[in-house]
PDB file of N, CA, C, O and CB in Angstrom:
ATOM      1  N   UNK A   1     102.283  98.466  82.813  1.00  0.00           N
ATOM      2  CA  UNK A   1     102.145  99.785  83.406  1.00  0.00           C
ATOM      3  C   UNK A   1     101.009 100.534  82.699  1.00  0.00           C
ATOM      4  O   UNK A   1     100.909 100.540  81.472  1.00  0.00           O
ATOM      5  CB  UNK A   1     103.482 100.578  83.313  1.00  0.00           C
ATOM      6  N   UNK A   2     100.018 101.268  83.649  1.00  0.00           N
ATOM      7  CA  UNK A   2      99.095 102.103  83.032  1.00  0.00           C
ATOM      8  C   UNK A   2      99.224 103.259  82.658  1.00  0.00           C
ATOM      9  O   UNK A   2      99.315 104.057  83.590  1.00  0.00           O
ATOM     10  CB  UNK A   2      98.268 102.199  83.568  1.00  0.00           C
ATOM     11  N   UNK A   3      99.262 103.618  81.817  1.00  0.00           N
ATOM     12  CA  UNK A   3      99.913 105.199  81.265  1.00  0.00           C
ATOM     13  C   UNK A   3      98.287 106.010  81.067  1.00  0.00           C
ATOM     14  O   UNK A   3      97.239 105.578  80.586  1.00  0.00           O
ATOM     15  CB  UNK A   3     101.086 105.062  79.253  1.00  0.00           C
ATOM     16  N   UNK A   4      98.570 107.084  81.552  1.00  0.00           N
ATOM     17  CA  UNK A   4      96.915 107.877  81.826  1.00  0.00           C
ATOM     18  C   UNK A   4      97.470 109.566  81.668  1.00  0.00           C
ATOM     19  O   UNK A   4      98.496 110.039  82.156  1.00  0.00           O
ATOM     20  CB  UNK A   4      96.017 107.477  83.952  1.00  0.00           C
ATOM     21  N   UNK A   5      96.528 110.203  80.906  1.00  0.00           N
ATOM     22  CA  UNK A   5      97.118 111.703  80.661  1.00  0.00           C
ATOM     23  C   UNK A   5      96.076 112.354  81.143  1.00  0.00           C
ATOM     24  O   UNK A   5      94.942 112.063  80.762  1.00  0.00           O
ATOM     25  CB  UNK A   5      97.502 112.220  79.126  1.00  0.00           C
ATOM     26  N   UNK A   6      96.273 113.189  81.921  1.00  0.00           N
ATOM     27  CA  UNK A   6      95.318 114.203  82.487  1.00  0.00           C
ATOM     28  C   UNK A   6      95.258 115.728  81.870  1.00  0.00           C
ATOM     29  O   UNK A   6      96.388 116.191  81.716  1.00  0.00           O
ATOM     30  CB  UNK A   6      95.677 114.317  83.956  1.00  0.00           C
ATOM     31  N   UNK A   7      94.185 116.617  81.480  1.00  0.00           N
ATOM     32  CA  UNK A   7      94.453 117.888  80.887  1.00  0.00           C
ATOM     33  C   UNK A   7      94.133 118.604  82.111  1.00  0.00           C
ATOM     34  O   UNK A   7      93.359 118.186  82.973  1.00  0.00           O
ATOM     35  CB  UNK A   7      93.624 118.304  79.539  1.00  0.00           C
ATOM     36  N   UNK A   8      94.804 119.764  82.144  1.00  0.00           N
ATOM     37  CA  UNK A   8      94.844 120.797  83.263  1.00  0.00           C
ATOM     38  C   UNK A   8      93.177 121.698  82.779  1.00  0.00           C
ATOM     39  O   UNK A   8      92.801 121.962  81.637  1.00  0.00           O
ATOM     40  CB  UNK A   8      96.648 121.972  83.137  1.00  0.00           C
ATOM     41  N   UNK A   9      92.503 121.979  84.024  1.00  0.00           N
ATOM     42  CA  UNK A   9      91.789 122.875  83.359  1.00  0.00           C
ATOM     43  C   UNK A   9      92.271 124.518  84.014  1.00  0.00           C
ATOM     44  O   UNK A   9      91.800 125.522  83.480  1.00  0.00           O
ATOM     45  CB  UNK A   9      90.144 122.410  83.562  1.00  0.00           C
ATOM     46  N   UNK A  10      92.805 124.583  84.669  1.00  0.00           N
ATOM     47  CA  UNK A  10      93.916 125.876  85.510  1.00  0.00           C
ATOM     48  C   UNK A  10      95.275 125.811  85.057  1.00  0.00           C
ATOM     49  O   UNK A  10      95.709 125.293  84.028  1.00  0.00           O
ATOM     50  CB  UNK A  10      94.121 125.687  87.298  1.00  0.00           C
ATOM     51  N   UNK A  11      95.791 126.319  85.833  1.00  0.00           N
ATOM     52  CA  UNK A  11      97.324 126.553  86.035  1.00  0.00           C
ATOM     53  C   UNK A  11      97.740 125.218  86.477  1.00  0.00           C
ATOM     54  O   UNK A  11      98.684 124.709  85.872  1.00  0.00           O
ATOM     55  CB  UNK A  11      97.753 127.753  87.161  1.00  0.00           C
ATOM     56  N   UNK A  12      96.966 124.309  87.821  1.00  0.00           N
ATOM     57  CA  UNK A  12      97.814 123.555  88.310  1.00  0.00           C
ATOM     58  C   UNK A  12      96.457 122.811  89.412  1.00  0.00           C
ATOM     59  O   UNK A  12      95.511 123.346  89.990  1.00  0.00           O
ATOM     60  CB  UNK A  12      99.303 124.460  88.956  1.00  0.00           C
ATOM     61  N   UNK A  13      96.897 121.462  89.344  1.00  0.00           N
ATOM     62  CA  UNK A  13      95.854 121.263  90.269  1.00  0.00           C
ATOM     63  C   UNK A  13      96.429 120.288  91.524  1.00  0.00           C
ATOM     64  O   UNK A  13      97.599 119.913  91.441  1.00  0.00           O
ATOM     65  CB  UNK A  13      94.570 120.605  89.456  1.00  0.00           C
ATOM     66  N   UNK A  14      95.831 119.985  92.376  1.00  0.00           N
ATOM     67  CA  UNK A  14      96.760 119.283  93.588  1.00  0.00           C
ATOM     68  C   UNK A  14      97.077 117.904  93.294  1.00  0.00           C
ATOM     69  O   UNK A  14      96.946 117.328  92.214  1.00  0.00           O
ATOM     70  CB  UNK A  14      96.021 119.247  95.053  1.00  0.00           C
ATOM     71  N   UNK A  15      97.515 117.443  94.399  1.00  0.00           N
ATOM     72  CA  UNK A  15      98.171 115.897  93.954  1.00  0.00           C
ATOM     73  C   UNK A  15      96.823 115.381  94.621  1.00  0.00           C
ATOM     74  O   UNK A  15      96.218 114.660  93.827  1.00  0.00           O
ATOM     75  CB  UNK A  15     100.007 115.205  94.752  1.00  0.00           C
ATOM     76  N   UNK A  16      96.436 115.469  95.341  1.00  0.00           N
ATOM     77  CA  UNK A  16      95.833 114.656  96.079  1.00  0.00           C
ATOM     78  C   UNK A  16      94.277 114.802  95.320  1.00  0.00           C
ATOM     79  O   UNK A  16      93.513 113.925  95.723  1.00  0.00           O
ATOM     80  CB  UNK A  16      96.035 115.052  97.697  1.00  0.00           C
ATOM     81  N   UNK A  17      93.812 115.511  94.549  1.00  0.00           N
ATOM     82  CA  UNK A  17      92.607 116.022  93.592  1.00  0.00           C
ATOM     83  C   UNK A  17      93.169 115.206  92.269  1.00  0.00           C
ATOM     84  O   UNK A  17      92.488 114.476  91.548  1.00  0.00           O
ATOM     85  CB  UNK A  17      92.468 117.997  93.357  1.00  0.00           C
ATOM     86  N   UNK A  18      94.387 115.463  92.143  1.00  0.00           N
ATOM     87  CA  UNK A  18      94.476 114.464  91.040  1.00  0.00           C
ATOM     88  C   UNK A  18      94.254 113.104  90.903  1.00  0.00           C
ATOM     89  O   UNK A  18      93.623 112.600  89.974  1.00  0.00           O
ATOM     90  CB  UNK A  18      95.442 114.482  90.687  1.00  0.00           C
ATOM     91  N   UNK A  19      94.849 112.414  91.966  1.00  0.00           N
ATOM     92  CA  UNK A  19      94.691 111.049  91.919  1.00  0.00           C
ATOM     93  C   UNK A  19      92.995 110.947  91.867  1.00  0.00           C
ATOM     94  O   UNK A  19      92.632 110.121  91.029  1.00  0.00           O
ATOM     95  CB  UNK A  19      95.479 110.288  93.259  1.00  0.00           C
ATOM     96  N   UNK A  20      91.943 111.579  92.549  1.00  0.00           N
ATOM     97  CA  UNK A  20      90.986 111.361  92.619  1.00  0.00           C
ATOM     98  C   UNK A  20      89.828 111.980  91.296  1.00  0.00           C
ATOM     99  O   UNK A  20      88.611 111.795  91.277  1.00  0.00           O
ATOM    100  CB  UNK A  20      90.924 111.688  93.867  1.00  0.00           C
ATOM    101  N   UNK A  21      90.589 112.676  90.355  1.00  0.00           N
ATOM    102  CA  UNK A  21      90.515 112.556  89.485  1.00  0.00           C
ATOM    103  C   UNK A  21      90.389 111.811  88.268  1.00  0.00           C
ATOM    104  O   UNK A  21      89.617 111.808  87.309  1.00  0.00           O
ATOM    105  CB  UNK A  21      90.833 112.879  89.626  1.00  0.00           C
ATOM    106  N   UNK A  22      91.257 111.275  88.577  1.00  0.00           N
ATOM    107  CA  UNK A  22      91.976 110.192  87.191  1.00  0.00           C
ATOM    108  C   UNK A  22      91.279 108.669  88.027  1.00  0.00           C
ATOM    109  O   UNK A  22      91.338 107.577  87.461  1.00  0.00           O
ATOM    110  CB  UNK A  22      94.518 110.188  87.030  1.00  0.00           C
ATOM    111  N   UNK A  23      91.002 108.744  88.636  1.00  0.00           N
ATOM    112  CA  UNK A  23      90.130 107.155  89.188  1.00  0.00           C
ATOM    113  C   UNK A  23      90.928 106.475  89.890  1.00  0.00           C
ATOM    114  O   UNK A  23      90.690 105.276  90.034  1.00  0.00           O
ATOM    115  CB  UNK A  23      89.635 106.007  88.037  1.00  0.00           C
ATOM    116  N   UNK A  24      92.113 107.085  90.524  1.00  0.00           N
ATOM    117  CA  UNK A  24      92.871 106.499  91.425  1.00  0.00           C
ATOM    118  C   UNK A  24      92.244 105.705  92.504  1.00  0.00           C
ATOM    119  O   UNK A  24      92.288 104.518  92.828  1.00  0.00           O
ATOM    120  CB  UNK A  24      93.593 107.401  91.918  1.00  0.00           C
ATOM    121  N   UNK A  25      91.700 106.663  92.909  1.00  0.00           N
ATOM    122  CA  UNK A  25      91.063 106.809  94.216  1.00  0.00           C
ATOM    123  C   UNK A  25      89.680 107.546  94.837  1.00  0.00           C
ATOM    124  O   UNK A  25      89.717 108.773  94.932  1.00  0.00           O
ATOM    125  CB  UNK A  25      91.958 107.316  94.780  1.00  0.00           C
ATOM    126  N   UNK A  26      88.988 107.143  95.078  1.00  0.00           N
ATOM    127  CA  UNK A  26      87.341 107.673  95.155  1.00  0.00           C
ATOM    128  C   UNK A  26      86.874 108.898  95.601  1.00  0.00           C
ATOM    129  O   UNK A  26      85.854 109.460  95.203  1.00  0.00           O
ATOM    130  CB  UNK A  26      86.577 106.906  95.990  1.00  0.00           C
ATOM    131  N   UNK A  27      88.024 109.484  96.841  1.00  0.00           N
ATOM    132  CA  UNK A  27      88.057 110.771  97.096  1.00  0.00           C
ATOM    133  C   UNK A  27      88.927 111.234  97.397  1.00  0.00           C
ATOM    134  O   UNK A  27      89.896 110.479  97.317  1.00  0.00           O
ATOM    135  CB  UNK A  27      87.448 111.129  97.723  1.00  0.00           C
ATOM    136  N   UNK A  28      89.223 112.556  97.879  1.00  0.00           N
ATOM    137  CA  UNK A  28      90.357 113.577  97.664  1.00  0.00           C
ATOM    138  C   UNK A  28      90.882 112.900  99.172  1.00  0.00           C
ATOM    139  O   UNK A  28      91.969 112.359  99.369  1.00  0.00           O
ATOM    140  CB  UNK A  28      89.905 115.585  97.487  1.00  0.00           C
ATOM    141  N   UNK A  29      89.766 113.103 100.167  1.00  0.00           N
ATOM    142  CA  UNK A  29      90.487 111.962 101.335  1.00  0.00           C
ATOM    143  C   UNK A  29      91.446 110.870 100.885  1.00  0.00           C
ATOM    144  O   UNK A  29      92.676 110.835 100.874  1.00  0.00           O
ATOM    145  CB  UNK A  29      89.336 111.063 102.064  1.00  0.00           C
ATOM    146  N   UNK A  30      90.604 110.071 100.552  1.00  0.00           N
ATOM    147  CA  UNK A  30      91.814 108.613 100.151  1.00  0.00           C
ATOM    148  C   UNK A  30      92.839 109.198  99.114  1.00  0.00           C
ATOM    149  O   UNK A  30      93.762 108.530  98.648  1.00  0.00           O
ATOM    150  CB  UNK A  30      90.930 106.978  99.200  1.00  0.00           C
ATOM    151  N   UNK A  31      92.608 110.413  98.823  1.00  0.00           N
ATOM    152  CA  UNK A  31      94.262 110.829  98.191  1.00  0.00           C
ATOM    153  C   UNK A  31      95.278 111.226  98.870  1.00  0.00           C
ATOM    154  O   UNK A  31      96.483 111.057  98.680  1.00  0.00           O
ATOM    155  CB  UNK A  31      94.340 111.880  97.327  1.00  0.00           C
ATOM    156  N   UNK A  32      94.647 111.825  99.766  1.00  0.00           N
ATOM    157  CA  UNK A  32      95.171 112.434 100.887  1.00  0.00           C
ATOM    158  C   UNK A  32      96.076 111.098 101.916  1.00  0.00           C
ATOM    159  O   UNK A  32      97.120 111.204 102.559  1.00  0.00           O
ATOM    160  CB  UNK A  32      93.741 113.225 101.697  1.00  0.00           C
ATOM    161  N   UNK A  33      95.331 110.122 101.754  1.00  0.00           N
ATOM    162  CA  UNK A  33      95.991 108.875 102.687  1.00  0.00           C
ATOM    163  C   UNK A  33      97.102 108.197 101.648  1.00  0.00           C
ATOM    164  O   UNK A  33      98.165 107.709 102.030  1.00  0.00           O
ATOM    165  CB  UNK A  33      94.644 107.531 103.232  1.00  0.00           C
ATOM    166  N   UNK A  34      96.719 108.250 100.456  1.00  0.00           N
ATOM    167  CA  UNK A  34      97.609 107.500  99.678  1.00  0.00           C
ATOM    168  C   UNK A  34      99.081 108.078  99.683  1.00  0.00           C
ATOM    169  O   UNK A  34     100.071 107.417  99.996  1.00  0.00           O
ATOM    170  CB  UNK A  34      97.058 107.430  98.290  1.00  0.00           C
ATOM    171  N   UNK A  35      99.088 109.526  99.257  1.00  0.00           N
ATOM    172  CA  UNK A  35     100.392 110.554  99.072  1.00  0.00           C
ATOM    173  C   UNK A  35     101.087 110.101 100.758  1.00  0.00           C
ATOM    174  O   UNK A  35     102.225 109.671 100.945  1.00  0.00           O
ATOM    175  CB  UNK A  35      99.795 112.740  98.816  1.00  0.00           C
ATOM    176  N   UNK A  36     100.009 110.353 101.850  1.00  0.00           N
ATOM    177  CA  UNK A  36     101.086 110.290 103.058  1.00  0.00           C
ATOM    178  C   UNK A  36     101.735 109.144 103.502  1.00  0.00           C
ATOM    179  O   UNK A  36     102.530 109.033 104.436  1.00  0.00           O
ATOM    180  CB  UNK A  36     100.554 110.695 104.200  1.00  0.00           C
ATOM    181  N   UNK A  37     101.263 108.203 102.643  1.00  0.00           N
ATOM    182  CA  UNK A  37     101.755 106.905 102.794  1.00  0.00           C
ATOM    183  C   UNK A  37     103.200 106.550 101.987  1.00  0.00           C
ATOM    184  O   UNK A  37     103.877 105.523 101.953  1.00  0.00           O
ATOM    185  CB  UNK A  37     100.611 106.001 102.326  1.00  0.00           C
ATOM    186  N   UNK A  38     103.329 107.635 101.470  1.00  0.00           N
ATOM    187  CA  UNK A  38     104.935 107.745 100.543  1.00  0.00           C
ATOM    188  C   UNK A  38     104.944 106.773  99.843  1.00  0.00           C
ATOM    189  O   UNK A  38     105.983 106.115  99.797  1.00  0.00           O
ATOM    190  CB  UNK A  38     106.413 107.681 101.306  1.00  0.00           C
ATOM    191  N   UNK A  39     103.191 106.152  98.665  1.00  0.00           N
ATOM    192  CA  UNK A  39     103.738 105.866  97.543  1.00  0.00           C
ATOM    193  C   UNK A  39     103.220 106.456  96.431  1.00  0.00           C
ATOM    194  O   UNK A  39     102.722 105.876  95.467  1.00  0.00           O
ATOM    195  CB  UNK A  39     103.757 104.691  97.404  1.00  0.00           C
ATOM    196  N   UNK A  40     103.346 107.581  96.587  1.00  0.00           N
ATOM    197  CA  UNK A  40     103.306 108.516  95.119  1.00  0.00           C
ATOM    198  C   UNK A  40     104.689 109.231  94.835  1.00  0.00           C
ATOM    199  O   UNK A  40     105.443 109.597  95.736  1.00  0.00           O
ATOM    200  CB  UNK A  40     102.080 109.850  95.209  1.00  0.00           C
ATOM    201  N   UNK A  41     104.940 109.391  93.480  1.00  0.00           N
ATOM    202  CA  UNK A  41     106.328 109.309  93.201  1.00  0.00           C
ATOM    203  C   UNK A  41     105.923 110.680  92.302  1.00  0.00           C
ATOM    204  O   UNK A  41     105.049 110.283  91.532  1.00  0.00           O
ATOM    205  CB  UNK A  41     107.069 107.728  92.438  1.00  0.00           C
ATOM    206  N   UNK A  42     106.159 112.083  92.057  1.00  0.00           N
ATOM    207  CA  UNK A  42     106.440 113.194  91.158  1.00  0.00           C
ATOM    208  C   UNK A  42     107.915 113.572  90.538  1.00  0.00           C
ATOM    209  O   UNK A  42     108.975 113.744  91.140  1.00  0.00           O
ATOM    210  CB  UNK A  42     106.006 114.293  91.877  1.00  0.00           C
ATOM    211  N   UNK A  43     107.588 113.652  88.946  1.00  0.00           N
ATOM    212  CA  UNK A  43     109.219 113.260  88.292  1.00  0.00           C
ATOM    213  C   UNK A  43     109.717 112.747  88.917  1.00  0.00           C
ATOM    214  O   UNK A  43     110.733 113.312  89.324  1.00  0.00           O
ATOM    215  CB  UNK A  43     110.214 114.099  87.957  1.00  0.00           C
ATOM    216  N   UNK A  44     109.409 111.215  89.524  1.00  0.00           N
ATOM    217  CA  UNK A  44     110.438 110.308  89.899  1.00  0.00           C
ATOM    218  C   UNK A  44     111.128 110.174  91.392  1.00  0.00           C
ATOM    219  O   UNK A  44     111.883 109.270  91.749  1.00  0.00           O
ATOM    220  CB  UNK A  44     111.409 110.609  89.021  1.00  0.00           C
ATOM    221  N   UNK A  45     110.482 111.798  92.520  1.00  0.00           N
ATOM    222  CA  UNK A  45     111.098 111.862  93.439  1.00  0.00           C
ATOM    223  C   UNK A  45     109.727 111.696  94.532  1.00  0.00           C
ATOM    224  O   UNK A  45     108.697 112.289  94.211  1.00  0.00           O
ATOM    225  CB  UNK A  45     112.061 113.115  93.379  1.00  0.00           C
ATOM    226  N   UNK A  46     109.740 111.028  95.585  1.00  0.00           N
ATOM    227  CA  UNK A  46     108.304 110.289  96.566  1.00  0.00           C
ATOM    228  C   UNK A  46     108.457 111.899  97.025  1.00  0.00           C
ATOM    229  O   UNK A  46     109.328 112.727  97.293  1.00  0.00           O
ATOM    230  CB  UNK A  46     108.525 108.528  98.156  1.00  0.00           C
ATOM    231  N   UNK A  47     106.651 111.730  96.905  1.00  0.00           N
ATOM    232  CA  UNK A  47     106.426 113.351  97.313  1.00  0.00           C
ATOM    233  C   UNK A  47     105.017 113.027  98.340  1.00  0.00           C
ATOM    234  O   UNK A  47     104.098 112.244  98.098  1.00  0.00           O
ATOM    235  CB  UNK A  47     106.012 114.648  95.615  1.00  0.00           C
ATOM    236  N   UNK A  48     105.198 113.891  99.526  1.00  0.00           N
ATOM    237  CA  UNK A  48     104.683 113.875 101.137  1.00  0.00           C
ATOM    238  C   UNK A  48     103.908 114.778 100.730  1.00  0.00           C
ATOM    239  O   UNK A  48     102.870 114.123 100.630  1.00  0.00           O
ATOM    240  CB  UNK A  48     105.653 114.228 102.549  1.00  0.00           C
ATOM    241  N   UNK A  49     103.639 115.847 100.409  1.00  0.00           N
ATOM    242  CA  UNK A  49     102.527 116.955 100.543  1.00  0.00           C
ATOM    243  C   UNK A  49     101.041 116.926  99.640  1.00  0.00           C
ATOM    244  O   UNK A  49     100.761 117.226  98.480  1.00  0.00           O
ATOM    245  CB  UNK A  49     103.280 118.300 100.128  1.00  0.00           C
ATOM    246  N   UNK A  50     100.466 116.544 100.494  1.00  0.00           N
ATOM    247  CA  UNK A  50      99.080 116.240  99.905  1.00  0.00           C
ATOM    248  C   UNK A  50      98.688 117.305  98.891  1.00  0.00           C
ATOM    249  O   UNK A  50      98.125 117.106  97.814  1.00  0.00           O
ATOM    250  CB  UNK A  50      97.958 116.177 101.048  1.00  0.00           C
ATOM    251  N   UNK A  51      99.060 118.420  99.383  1.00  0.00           N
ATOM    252  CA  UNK A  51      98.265 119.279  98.535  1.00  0.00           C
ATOM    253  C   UNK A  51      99.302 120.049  97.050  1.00  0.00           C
ATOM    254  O   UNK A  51      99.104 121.134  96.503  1.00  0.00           O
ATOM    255  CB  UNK A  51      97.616 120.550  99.732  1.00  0.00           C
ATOM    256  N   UNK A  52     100.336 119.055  96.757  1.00  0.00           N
ATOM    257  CA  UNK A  52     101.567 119.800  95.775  1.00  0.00           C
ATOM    258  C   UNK A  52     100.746 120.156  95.006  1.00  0.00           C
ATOM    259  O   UNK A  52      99.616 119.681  94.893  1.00  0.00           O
ATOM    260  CB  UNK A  52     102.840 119.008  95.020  1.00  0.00           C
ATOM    261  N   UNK A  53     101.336 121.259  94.231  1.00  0.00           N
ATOM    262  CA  UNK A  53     100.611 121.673  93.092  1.00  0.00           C
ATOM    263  C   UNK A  53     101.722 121.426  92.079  1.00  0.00           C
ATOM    264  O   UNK A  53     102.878 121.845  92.143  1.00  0.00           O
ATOM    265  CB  UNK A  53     100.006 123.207  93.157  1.00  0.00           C
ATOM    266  N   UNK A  54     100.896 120.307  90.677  1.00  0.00           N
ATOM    267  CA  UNK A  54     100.509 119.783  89.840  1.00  0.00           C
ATOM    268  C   UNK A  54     100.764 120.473  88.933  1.00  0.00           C
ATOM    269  O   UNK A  54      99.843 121.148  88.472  1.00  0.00           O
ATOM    270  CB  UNK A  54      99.537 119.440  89.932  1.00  0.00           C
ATOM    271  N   UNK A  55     102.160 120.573  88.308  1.00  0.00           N
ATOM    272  CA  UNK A  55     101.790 121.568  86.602  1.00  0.00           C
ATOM    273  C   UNK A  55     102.174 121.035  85.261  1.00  0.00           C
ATOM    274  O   UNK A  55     103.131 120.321  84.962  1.00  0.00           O
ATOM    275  CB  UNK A  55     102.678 123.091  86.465  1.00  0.00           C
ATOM    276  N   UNK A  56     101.305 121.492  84.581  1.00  0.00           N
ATOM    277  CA  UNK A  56     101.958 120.671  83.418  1.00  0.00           C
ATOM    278  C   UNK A  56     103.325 120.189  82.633  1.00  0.00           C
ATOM    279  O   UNK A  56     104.320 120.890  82.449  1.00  0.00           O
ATOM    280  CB  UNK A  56     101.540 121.092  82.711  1.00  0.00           C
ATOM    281  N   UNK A  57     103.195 119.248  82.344  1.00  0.00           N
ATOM    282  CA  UNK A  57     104.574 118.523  81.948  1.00  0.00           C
ATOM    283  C   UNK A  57     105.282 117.562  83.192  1.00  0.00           C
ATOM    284  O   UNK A  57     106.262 116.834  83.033  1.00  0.00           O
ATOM    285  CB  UNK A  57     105.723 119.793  81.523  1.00  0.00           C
ATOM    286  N   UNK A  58     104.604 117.737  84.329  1.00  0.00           N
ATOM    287  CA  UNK A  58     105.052 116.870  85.570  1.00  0.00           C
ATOM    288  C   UNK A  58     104.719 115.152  84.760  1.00  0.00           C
ATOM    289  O   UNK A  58     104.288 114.895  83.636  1.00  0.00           O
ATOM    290  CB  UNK A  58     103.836 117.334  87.330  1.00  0.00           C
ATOM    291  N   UNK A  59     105.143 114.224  85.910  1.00  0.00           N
ATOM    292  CA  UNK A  59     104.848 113.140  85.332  1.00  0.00           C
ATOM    293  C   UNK A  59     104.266 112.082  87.340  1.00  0.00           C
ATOM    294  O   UNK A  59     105.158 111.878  88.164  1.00  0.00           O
ATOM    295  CB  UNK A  59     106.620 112.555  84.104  1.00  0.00           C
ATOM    296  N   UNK A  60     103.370 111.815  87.520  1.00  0.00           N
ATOM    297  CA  UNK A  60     102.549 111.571  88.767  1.00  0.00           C
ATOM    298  C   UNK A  60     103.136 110.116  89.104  1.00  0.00           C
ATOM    299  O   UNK A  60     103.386 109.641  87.996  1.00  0.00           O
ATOM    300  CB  UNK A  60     100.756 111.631  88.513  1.00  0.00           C
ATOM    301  N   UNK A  61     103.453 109.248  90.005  1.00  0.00           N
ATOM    302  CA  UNK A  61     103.274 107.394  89.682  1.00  0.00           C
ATOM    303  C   UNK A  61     103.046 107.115  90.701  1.00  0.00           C
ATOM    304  O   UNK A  61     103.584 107.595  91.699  1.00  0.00           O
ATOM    305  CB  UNK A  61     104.450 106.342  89.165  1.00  0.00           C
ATOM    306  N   UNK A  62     102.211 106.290  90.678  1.00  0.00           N
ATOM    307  CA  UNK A  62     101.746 105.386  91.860  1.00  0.00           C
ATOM    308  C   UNK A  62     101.350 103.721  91.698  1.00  0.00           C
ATOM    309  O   UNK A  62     100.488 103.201  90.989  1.00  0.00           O
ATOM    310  CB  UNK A  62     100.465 106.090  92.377  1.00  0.00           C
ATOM    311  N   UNK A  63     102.279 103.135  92.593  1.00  0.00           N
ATOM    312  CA  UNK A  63     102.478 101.791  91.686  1.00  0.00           C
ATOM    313  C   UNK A  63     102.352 101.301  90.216  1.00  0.00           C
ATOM    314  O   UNK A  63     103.402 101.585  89.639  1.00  0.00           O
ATOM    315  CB  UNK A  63     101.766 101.055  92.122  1.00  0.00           C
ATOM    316  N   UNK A  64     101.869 100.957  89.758  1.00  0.00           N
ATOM    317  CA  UNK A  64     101.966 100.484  87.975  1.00  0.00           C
ATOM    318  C   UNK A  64     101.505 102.068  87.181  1.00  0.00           C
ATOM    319  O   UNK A  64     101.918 102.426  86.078  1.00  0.00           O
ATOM    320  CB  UNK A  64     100.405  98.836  87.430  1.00  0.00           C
ATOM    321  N   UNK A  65     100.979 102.502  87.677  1.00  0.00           N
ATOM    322  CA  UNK A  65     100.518 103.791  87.292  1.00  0.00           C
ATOM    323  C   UNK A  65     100.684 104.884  86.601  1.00  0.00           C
ATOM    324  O   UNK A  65     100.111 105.556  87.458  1.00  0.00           O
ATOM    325  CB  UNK A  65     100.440 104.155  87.865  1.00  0.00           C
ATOM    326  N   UNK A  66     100.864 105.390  86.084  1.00  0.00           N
ATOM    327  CA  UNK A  66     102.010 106.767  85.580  1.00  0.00           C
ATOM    328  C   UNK A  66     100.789 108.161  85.059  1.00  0.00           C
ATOM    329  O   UNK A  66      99.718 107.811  84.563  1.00  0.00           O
ATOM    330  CB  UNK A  66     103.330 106.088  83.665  1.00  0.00           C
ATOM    331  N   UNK A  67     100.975 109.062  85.165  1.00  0.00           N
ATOM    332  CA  UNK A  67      99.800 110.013  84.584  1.00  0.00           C
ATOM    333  C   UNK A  67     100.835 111.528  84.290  1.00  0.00           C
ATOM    334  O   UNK A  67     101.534 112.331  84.907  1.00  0.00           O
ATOM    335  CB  UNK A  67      98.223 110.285  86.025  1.00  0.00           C
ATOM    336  N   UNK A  68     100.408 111.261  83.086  1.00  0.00           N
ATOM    337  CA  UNK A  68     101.311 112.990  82.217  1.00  0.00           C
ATOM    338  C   UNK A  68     100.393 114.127  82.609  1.00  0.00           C
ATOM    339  O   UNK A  68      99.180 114.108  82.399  1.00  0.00           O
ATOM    340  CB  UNK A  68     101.349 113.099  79.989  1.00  0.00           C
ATOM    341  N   UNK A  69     100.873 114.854  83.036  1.00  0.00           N
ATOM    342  CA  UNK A  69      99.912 115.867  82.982  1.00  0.00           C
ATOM    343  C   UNK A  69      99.971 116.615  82.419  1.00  0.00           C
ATOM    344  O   UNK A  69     100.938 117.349  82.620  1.00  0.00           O
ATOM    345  CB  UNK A  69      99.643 116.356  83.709  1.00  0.00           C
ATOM    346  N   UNK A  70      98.989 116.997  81.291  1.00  0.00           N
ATOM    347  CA  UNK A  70      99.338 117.968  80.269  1.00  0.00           C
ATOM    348  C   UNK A  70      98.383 119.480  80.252  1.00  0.00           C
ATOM    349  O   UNK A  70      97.251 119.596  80.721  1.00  0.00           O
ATOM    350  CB  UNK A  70      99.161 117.129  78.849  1.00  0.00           C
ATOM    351  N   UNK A  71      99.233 120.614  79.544  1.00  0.00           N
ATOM    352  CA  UNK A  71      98.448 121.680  79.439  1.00  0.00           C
ATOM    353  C   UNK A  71      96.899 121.753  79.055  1.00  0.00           C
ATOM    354  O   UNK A  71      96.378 120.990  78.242  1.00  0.00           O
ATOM    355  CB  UNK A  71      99.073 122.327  78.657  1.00  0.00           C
ATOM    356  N   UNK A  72      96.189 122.827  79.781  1.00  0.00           N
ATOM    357  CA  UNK A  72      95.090 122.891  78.734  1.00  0.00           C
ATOM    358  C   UNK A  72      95.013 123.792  77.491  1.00  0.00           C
ATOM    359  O   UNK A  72      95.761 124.751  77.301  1.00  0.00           O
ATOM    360  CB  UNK A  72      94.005 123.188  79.385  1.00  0.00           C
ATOM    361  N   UNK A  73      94.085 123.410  76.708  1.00  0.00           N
ATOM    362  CA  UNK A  73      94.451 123.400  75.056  1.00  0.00           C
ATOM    363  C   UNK A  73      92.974 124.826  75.277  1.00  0.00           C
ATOM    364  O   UNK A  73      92.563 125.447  74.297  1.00  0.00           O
ATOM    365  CB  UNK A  73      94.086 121.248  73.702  1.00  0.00           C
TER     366      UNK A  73
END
């Protein structure tokens, strides 16, 4: 499993910006296809809304994947 920590630079950023963030996925589009495809998992529960907002201490997964998301410092 790949364990990957992301720092917030806001309050909160989307799911679908995240994955394309962290190198999931190449753009916020193909994040957008990935989440509606119901395999992204937030604390553990499959989450549909492309655009959730992301706050720190959440935990992201998408197949082998996992990404902490932590405050910014």
């Amino acid at each position: 499993m790949q364990q990957l920590e992301f720092e917030l630079n806001d309050e909160y950023v989307e799911l679908n910006q995240l994955l394309k963030l962290v190198g999931v996925c190449d753009s916020g589009g193909a994040g957008k296809m990935i989440v509606a495809s119901g395999k992204v998992k937030v604390d553990g529960q499959t989450e549909l809304r492309k655009t959730c907002k992301i706050r720190s201490g959440q935990v992201v997964a998408l197949g082998d994947v996992r990404i902490k998301v932590l405050a910014p410092t």
